[in-house]
VMD Tcl script that draws the C-alpha trace (Angstrom):
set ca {
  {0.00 0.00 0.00}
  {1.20 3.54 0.08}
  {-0.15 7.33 0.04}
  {1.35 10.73 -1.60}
  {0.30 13.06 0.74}
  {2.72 16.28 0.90}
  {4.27 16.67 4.49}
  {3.78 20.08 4.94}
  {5.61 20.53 8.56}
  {9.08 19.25 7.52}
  {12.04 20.31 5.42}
  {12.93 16.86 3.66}
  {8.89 16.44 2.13}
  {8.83 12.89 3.92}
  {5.84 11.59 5.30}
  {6.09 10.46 8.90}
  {3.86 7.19 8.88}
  {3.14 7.47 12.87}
  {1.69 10.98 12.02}
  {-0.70 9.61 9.19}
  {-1.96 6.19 10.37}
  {-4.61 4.99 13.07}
  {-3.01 2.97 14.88}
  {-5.70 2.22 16.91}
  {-6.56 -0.47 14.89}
  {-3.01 -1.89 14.39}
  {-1.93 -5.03 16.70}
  {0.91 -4.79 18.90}
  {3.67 -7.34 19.17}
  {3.12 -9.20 22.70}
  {6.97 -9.07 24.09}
  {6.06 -11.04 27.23}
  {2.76 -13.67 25.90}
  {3.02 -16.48 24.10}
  {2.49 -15.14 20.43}
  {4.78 -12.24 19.63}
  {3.41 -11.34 16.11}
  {1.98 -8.34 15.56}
  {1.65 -6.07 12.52}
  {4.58 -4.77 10.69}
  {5.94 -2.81 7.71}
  {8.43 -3.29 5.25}
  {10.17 -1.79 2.20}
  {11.50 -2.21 -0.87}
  {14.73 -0.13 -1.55}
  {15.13 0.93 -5.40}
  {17.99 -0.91 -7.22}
  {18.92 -3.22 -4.03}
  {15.71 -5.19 -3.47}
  {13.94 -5.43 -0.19}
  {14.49 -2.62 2.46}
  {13.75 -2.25 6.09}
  {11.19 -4.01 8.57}
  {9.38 -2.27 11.06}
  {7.39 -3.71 14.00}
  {4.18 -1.78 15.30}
  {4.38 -1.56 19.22}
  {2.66 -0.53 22.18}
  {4.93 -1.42 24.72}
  {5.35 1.20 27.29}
  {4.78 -0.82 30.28}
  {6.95 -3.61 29.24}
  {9.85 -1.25 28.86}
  {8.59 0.96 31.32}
  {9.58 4.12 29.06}
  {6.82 6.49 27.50}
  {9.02 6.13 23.99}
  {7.82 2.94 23.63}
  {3.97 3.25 23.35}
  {2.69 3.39 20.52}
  {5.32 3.54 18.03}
  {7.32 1.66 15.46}
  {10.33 -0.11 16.46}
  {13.42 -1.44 13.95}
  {14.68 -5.10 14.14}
  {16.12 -4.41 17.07}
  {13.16 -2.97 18.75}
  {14.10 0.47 19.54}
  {11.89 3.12 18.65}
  {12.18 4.66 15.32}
  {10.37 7.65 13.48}
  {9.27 5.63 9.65}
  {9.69 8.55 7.36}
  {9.02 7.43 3.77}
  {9.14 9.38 0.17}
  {5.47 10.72 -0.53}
  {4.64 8.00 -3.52}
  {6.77 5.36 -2.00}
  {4.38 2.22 -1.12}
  {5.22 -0.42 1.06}
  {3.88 -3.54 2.72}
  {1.81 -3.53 5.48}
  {1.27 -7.10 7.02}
  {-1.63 -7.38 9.61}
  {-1.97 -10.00 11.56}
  {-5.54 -9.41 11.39}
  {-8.13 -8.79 8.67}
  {-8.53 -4.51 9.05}
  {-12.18 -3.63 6.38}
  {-11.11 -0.03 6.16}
  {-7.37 1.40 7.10}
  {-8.22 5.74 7.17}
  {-5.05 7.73 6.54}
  {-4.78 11.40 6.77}
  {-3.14 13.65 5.54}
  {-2.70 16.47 2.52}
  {-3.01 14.98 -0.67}
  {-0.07 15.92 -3.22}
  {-2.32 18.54 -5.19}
  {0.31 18.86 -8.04}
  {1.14 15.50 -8.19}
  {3.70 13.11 -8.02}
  {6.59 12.32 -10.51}
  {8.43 9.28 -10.03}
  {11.80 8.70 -11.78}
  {12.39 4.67 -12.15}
  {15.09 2.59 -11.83}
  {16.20 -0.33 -13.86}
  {13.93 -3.45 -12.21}
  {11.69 -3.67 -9.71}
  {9.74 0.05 -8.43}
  {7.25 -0.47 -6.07}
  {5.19 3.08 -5.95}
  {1.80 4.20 -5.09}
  {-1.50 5.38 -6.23}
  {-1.14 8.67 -4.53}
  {-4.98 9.67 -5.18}
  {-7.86 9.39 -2.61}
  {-9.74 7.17 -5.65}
  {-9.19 4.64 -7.60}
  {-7.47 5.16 -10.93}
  {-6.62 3.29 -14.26}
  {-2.99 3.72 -14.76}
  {-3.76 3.56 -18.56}
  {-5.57 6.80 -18.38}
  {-3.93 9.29 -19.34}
  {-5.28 11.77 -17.98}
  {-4.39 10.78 -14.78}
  {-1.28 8.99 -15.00}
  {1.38 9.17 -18.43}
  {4.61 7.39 -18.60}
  {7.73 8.71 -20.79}
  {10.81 6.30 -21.35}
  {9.12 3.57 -20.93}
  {9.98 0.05 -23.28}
  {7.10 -1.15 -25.05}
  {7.53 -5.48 -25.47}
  {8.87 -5.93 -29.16}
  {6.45 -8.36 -30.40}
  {8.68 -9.27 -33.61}
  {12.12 -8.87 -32.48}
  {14.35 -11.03 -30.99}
  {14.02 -9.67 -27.38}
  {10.54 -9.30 -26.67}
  {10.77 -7.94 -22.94}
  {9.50 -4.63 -22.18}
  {7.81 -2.93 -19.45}
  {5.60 -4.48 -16.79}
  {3.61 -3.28 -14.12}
  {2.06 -5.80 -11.38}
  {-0.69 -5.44 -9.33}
  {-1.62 -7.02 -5.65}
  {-4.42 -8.44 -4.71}
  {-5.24 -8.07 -0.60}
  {-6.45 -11.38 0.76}
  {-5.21 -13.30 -2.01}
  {-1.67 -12.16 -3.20}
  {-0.07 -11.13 -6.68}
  {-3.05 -9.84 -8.99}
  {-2.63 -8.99 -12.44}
  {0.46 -8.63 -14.63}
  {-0.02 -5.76 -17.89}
  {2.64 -4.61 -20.11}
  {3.50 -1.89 -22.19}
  {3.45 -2.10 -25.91}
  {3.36 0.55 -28.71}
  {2.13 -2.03 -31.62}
  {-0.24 -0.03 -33.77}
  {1.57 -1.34 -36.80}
  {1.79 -4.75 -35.97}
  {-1.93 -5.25 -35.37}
  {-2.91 -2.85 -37.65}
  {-5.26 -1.00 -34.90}
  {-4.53 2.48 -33.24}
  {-5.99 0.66 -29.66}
  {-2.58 -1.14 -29.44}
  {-0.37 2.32 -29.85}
  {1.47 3.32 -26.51}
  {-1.15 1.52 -23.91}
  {-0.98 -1.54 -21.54}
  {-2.31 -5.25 -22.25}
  {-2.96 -8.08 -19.99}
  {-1.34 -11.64 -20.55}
  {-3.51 -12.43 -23.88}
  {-1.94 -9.22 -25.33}
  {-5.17 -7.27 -25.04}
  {-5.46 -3.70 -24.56}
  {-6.56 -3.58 -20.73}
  {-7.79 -1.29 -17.85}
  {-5.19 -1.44 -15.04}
  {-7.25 0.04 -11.95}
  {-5.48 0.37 -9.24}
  {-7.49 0.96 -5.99}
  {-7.14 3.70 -3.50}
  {-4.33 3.31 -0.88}
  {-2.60 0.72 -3.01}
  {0.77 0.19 -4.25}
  {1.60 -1.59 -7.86}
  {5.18 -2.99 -9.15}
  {6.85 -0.89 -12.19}
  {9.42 -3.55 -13.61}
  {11.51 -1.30 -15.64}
  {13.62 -2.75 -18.86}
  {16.01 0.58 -18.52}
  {16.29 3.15 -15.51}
  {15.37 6.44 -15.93}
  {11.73 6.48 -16.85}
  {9.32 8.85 -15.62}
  {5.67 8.31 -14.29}
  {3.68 11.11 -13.49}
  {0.47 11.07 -11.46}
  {-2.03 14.37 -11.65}
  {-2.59 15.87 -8.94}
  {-6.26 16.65 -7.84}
}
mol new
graphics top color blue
foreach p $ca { graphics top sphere $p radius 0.5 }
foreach p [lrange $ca 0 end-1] q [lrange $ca 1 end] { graphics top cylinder $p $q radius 0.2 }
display resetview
């Protein structure tokens, strides 16, 4: 999942996840019972694969330290401030089922321009609705590889969707092959598996995987 909203109180534009989620409805890791889990976070880093893990906790009696409620911790539970790029999506891994997760915050009103590396992205819808990420009107791409359906190398650019409750959702990818099917729907848009010019919605609050052939490309979302 993941959110754009524009941290207005701090120099570095980074949005402080403790300030922006309700935690009330977040499960803390038990430190002293029998079943530790709780809910936790992690990242991906760009270029180097997966990034931190952070562990929710509400712990100030245990540690007997006011620092410790209601916070995240790092691996080494100690208290730590998440601070994430506005667009940047992450995993979020409940231990239990959560219908509706409210963030709040100011929503990026200009919108968000993300600049890709080579592989992997994982980046967020950043508007309070859902959107088609073939629209473009709301979101445009520039840089990006289309699959060369003749050629000898046929990969191109992917994006990959998630699917809560039931894991990896639906792969599209991005071809420019009005002259190869001899239709103007396949020029510079997104198809699904069968090749077929396709609506890629993602939903509000979620995050989607950009596999990039080459670094450097550049996705813009509108702003409001």
């Amino acid at each position: 999942m993941g959110v754009a909203w524009e941290d207005v109180m701090t120099l570095d534009g980074k949005i402080d996840l403790k300030e922006m989620m309700d935690t009330t409805r977040l499960t803390s890791y038990d430190l002293l019972g029998s079943d530790g889990e709780g809910d936790s976070i992690l990242t991906w880093d760009v270029g180097s694969g997966w990034g931190d893990v952070y562990f929710y906790l509400d712990a100030e009696e245990v540690f007997e330290d006011a620092a410790y409620a209601d916070t995240w911790a790092d691996d080494g539970l100690s208290p730590v401030s998440v601070r994430l790029e506005p667009g940047q999506a992450f995993w979020l891994i409940l231990k239990n089922d959560i219908s509706d997760f409210p963030f709040k915050g100011q929503v990026a009103e200009n919108g968000t321009i993300h600049t890709l590396a080579e592989g992997p992205n994982l980046i967020a819808n950043p508007l309070p609705r859902a959107i088609d990420f073939t629209d473009k009107t709301v979101v445009t791409t520039s840089g990006a590889t289309p699959y060369d359906l003749l050629g000898s190398d046929g990969e191109g650019d992917s994006i990959l969707t998630w699917n809560i409750g039931s894991g990896w959702g639906d792969v599209y990818f991005y071809i420019d092959a009005e002259a190869v099917f001899e239709d103007a729907a396949y020029a510079d848009t997104w198809a699904d598996d069968g090749l077929n010019p396709a609506n890629a919605v993602i939903p509000v609050g979620s995050g989607l995987w950009y596999i990039a052939k080459n670094a450097g490309v550049k996705v813009t979302f509108k702003g409001l």
